[in-house]
C-alpha positions in Angstrom: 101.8 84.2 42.8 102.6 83.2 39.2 105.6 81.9 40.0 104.2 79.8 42.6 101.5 78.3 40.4 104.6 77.9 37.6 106.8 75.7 40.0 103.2 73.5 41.0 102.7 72.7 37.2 106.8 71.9 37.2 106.5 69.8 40.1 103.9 67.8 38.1 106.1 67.6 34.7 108.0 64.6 35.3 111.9 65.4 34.9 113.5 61.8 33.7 112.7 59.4 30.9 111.8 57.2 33.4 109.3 59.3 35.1 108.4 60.3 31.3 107.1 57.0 30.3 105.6 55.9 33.4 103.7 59.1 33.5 103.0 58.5 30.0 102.0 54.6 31.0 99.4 56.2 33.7 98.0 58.9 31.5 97.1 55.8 28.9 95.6 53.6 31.4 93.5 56.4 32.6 92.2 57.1 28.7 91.8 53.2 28.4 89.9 52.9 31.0 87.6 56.0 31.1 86.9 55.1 27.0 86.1 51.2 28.5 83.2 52.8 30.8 82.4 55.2 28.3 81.7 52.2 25.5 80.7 49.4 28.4 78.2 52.4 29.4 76.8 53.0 25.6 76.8 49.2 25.6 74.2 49.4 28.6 72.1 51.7 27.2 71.6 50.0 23.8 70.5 47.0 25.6 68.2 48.6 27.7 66.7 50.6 24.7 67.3 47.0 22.7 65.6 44.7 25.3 62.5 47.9 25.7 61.6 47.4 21.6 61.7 43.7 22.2 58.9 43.8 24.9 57.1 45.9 23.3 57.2 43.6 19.5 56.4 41.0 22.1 53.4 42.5 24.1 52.2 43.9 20.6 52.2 40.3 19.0 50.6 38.9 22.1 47.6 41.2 22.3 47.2 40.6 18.1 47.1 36.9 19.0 45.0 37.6 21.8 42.5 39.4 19.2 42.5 36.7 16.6 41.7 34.0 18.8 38.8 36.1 20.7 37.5 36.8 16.9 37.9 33.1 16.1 36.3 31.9 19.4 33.5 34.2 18.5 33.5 32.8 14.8 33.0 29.4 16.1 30.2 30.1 18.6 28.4 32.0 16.0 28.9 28.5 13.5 28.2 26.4 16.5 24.3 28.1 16.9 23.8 28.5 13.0 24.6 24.7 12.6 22.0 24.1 15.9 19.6 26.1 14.2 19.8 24.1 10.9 19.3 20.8 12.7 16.4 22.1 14.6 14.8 22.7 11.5 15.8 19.8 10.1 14.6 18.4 13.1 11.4 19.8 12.4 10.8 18.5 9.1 11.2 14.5 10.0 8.5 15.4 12.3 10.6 14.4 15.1 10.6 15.9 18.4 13.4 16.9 20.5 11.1 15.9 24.0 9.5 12.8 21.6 11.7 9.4 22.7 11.8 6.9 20.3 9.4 3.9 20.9 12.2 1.2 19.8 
């Protein structure tokens, strides 16, 4: 049996410099290319993970902006009714009425 399984991995070794370098040749091209998928493949992954932290800074600063102008939309109303109330008084202390037309 060894002997069998000797002259397989003998068959394999090539036996002139030719054969030599183009198994040589093949042997690199297979390395090239499984280190290209290997990096195009790390590539991949760090622009997933990349592009995922950029949607999230994005959604974050989007529901922050989203937060300020609801506060300053409520800001404003609230001004909006304090200045109403100040002219009712004011209003009030002329003496004229808000259902009381002017005669002129």
């Amino acid at each position: 049996m060894e002997a069998l399984t000797g002259q397989k991995t003998e068959d394999k070794i090539p036996k002139t410099g030719n054969e030599t370098d183009e198994y040589r040749e093949t042997i690199r091209r297979l390395i090239s290319s499984e280190m290209k998928n290997a990096i195009d493949e790390d590539i991949r992954n760090a622009t997933k993970e990349i592009l995922e932290e950029q949607r999230k800074a994005v959604r974050q600063i989007v529901e922050e902006h989203r937060q300020i102008v609801k506060q300053v939309v409520e800001d404003e109303k609230k001004a909006v009714w304090d200045r109403a109330k100040e002219l009712r008084k004011a209003i009030l202390k002329l003496g004229i009425y808000p259902n009381q037309q002017s005669s002129s």
